[in-house]
VOGU-3710 file (C-alpha; in Angstrom, 3 decimals, decimal comma):
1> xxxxxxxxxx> 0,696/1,470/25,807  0,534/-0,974/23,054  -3,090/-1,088/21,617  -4,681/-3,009/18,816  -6,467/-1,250/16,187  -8,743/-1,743/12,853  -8,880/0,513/10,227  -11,152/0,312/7,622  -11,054/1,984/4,489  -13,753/1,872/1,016
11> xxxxxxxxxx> -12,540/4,237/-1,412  -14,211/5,818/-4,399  -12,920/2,942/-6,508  -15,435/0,921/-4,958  -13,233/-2,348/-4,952  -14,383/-3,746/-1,623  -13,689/-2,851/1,958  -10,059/-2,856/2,953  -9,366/-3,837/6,581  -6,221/-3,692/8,132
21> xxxxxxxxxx> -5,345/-4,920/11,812  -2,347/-3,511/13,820  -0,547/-3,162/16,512  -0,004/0,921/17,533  1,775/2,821/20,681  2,692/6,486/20,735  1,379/9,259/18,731  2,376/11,861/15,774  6,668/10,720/15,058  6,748/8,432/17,966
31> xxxxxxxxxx> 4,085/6,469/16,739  4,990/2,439/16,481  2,969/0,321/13,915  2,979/-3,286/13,778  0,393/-4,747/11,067  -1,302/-8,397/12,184  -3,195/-8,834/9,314  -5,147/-7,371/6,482  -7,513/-8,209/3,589  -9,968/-6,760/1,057
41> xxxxxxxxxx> -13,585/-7,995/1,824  -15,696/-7,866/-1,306  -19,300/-6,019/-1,252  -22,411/-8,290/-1,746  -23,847/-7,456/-4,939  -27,054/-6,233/-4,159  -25,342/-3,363/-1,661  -22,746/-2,656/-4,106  -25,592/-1,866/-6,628  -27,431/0,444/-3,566
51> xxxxxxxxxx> -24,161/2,364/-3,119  -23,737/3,118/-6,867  -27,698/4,687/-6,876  -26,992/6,641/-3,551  -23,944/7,687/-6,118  -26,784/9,261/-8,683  -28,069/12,620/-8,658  -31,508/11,467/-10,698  -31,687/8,091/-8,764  -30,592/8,914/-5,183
61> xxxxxxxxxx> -33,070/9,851/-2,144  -33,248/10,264/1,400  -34,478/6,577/2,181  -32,482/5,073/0,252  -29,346/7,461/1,944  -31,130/6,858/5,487  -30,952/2,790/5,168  -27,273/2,851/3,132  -25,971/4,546/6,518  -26,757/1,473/8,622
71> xxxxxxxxxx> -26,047/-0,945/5,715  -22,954/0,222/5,885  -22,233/-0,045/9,217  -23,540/-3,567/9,127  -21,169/-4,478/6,303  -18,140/-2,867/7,772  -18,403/-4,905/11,259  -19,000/-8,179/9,184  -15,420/-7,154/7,337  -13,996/-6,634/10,565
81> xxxxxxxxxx> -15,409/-9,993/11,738  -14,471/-11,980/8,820  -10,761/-10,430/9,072  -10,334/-11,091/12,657  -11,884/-14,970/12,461  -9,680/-15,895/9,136  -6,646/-14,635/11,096  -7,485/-15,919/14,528  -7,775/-12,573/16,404  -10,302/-12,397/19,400
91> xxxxxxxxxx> -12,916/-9,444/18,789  -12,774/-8,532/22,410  -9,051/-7,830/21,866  -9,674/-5,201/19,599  -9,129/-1,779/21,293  -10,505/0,682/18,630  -11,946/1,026/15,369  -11,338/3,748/12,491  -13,459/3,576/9,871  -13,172/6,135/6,806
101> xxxxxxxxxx> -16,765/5,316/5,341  -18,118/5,532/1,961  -17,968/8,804/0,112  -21,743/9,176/-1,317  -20,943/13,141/-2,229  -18,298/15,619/-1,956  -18,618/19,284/-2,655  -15,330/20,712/-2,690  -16,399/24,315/-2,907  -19,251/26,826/-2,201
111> xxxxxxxxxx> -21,365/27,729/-5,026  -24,435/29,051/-6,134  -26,562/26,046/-5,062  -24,859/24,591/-1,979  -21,861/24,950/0,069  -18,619/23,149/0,600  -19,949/20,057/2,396  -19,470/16,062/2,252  -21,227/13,041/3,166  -19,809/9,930/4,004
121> xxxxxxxxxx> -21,708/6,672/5,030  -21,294/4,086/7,485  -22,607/4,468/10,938  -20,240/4,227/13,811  -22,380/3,585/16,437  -23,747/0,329/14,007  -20,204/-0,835/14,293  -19,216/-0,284/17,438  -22,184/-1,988/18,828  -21,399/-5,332/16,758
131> xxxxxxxxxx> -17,753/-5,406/17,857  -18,100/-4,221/21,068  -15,739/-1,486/20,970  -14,844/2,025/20,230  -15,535/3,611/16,848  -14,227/6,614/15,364  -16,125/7,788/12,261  -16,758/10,980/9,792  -13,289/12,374/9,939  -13,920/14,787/7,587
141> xxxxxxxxxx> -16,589/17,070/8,609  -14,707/18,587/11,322  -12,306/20,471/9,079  -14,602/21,163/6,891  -16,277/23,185/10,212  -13,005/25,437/10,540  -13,027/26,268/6,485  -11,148/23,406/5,358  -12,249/20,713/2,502  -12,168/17,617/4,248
151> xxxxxxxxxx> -9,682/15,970/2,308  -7,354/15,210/1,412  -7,045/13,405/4,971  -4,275/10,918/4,354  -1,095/13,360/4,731  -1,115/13,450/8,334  -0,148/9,940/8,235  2,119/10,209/4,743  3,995/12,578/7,363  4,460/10,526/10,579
161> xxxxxxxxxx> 5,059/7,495/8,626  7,328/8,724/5,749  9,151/11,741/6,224  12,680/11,707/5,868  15,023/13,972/6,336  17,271/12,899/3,644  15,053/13,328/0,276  12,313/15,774/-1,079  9,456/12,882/-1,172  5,825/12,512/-2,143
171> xxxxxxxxxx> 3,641/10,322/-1,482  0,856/9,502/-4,802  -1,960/6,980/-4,062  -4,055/6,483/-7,205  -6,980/4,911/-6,009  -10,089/5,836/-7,647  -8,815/9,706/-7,615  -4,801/10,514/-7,482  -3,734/12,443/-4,229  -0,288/13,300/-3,636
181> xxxxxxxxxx> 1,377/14,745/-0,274  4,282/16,644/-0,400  7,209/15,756/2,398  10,219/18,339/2,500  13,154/16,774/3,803  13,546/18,774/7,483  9,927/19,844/7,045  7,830/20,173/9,837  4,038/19,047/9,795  3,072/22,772/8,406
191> xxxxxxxxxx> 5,589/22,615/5,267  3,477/19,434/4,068  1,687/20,324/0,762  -1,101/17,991/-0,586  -3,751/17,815/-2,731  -5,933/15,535/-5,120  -4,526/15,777/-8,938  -7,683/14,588/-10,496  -8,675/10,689/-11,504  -6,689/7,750/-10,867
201> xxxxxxxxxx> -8,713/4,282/-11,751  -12,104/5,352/-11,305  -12,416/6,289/-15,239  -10,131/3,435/-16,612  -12,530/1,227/-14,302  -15,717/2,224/-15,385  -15,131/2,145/-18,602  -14,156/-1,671/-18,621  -17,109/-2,349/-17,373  -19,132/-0,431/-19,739
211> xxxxxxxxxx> -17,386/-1,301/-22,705  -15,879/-5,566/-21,914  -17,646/-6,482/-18,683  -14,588/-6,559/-16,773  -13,558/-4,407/-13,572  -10,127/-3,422/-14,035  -7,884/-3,724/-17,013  -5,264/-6,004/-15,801  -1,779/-4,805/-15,527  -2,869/-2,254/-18,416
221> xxxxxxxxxx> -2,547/-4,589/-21,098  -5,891/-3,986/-23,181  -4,644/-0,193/-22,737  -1,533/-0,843/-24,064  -2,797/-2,373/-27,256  -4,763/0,899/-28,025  -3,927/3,985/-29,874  -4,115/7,280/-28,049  -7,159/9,484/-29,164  -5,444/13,262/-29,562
231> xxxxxxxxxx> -8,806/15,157/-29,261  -10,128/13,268/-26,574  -6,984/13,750/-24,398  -6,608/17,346/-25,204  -11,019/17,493/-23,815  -10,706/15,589/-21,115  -7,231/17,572/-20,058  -9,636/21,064/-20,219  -11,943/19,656/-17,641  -12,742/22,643/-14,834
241> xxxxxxxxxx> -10,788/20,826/-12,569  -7,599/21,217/-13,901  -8,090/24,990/-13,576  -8,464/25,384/-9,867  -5,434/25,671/-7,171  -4,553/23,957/-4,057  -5,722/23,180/-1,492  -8,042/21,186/-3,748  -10,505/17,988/-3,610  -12,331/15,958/-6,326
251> xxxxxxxxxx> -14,293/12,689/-6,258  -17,111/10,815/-8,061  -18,951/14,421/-9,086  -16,336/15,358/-11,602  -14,415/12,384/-12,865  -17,239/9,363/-12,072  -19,741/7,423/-14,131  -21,993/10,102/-15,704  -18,823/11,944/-17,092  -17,072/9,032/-18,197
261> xxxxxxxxxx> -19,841/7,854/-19,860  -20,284/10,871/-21,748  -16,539/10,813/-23,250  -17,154/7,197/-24,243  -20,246/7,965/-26,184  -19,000/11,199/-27,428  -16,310/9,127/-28,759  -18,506/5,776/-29,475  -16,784/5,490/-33,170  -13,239/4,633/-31,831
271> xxxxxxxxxx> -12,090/1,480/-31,033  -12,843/0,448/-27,164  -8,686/-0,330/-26,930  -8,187/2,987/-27,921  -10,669/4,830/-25,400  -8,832/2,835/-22,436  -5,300/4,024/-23,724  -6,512/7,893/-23,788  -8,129/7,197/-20,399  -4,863/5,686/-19,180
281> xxxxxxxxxx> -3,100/8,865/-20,606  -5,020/11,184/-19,016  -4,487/9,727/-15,809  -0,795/9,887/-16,319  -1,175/12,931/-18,026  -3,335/14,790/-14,899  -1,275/13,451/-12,299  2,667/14,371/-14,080  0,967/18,055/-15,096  0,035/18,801/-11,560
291> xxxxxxxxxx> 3,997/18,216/-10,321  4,872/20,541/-13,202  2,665/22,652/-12,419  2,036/22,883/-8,671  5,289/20,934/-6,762  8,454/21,056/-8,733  9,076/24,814/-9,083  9,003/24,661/-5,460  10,637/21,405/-4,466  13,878/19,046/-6,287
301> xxxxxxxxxx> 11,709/16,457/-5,620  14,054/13,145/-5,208  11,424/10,089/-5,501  8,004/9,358/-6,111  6,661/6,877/-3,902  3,643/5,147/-5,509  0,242/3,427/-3,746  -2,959/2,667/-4,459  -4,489/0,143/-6,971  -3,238/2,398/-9,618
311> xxxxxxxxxx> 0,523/0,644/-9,120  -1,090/-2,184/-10,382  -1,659/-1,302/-14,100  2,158/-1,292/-15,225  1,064/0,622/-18,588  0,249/3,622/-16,354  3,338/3,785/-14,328  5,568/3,666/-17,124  3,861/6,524/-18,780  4,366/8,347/-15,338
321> xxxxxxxxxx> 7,441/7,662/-15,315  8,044/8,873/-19,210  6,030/12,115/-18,219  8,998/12,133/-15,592  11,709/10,854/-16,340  14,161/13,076/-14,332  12,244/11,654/-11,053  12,977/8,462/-9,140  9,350/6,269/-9,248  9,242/3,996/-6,553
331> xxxxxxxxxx> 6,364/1,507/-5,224  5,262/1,516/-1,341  5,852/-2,162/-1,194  9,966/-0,441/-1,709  9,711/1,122/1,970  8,021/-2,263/3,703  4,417/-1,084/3,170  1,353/-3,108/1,248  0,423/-0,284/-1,747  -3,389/-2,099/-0,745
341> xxxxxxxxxx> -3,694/-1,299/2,691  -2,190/2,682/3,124  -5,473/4,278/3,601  -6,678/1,895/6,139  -3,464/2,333/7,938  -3,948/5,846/7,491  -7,185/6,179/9,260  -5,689/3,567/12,311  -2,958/6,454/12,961  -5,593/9,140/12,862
351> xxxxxxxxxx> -8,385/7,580/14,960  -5,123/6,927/17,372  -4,526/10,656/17,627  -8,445/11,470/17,921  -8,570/9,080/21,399  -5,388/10,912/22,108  -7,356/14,260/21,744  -4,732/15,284/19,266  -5,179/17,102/15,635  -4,808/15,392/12,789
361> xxxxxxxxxx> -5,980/17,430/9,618  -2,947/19,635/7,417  -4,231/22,789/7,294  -1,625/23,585/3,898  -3,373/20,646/2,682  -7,299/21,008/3,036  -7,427/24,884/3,191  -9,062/24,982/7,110  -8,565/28,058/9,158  -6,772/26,239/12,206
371> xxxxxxxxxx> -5,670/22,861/13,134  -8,829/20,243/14,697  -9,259/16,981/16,430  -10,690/15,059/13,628  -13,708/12,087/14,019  -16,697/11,679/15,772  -16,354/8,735/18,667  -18,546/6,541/19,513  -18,135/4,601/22,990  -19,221/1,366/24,240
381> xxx> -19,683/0,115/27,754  -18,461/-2,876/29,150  -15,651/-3,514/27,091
//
């Protein structure tokens, strides 16, 4: 039966709150997805500035984590709201609701303090009561439950909506980090391989608007205009991250503010064009050494199939595409997708299979013991 679904993404490049509505029957290959509508709400300024301290080690706490739960919540049913209104869709026809949340911490790993764990924000049940229907929430800690790293999340969808049995294809988003799924033409569900490669925007980002005041740079133009920084490429390329295998996870506690930062004043006697266009290499650079290293030896891979805001800045696809250059570099927007929207989308087809009491996490691709139905659900009655 035909159902009509939100899914609501905010990722770690802290953009706004991307809401997608769509049309979606079936489940796993069979599923059907029709998309209605979708749109990028921007965060008030005040909350955006709460999020970033719930993002700090020396300026987080537990009230301020306790109250940015239910903010959240609040501000993700006013997205929905203001999506549904603009393009005319009745609340009450809205079947279900998956919402990713906000990644405030993710430990990808035991160690000696604390063990592999991750918290993200956004209470279901605050949703689901304003919009008067089912939620599904906090996909990630159930995976983490059976061993696994709660992320990366998004293959399970990469494979139902673009495997093909014609070409070796993968799947990069570069949002605020770079993930990449791995689809073997023929493969089944267990032959996907995925795993985060390390930053995508999130560094580029933060240093605009450290160093000019602006968000993003736009198209990559300022980058282009700057001179790569050899010593500062070959540091930032030795960063501990680099030297683990997958199954592996980053986020915000490796490649966010407090480490960018550090580079840029480390490096405060170079020109601010320059900083951007080592920033923009590493990206590149990070993202074209982990198919070297990790995908290619296994797989002729036949195309690239880019998403995320990161297909935006033109000056860092082309130096993807020099770092490959035997490799076909496509855009999502080539197979009839929005590049914006994916990991909204993404979480619509997994809260479908979590109503449908069906697993959703890749167990190649997060490291768990055994396959789980993700998401907590939260019910309402009446509707």
């Amino acid at each position: 039966m035909m159902k009509i679904a939100v899914g609501i993404m905010s990722g770690t490049s802290m953009d706004g709150i991307d809401v997608v509505i769509t049309e979606i029957e079936g489940t796993n290959l069979k599923t059907k997805l029709n998309v209605l509508a979708y749109d990028t709400i921007d965060y008030n300024e005040k909350l955006l500035l709460r999020i970033k301290k719930g993002f700090s080690i020396s300026e987080s706490n537990s009230e301020l984590l306790c109250s940015l739960n239910f903010e959240l919540g609040y501000a993700y049913a006013d997205a929905v709201k203001q999506v549904c209104i603009k393009n005319k869709i009745l609340l009450e026809d809205i079947d279900f609701i998956a919402s990713h949340g906000q990644t405030i911490y993710h430990i990808g790993k035991d160690d000696s303090s604390n063990i592999l764990s991750s918290l993200q924000l956004g209470e279901g049940a605050v949703i689901a009561n304003l919009c008067n229907t089912t939620v599904v929430s906090n996909f990630r800690t159930a995976d983490i439950a059976v061993g696994g790293q709660g992320a990366p999340l998004v293959p399970y969808a990469d494979y139902v909506l673009f495997k093909d049995d014609k070409v070796n294809r993968v799947m990069n988003n570069i949002g605020g980090i770079s993930n990449v799924t791995v689809l073997p033409k023929n493969g089944s569900i267990n032959d996907v391989i995925a795993f985060d490669t390390g930053p995508g925007n999130m560094m580029i980002d933060y240093a605009c608007k450290k160093m000019l005041n602006l968000n993003y740079d736009d198209l990559g133009n300022i980058s282009r205009t700057g001179k790569l920084i050899p010593e500062m490429l070959q540091e930032l390329l030795t960063h501990r991250f680099f030297k683990l295998i997958p199954p592996k996870s980053t986020g915000r506690e490796d490649f966010g503010d407090a480490y960018t930062l550090s580079m840029i004043e480390k490096y405060n006697n170079k020109d601010f064009k320059d900083i951007l266009c080592t920033l923009t290499h590493f990206t590149a650079d990070s993202i074209a050494n982990a198919y070297k290293k990790y995908i290619i030896p296994k797989f002729a891979v036949d195309e690239i199939v880019v998403s995320g805001g990161g297909v935006y800045n033109i000056f860092l696809m082309e130096l993807l595409q020099v770092n490959l250059p035997d490799i076909k570099i496509r855009k999502l927007e080539d197979l009839g997708y929005n590049s914006s929207i994916k990991e909204a989308l993404a979480f619509v087809i997994l809260g479908n299979e979590t109503l449908n009491m069906n697993y959703s996490n890749v167990s190649s691709a997060t490291g768990a013991k055994k396959s789980v139905i993700l998401g907590q659900v939260n019910y309402v009655l009446n509707k």
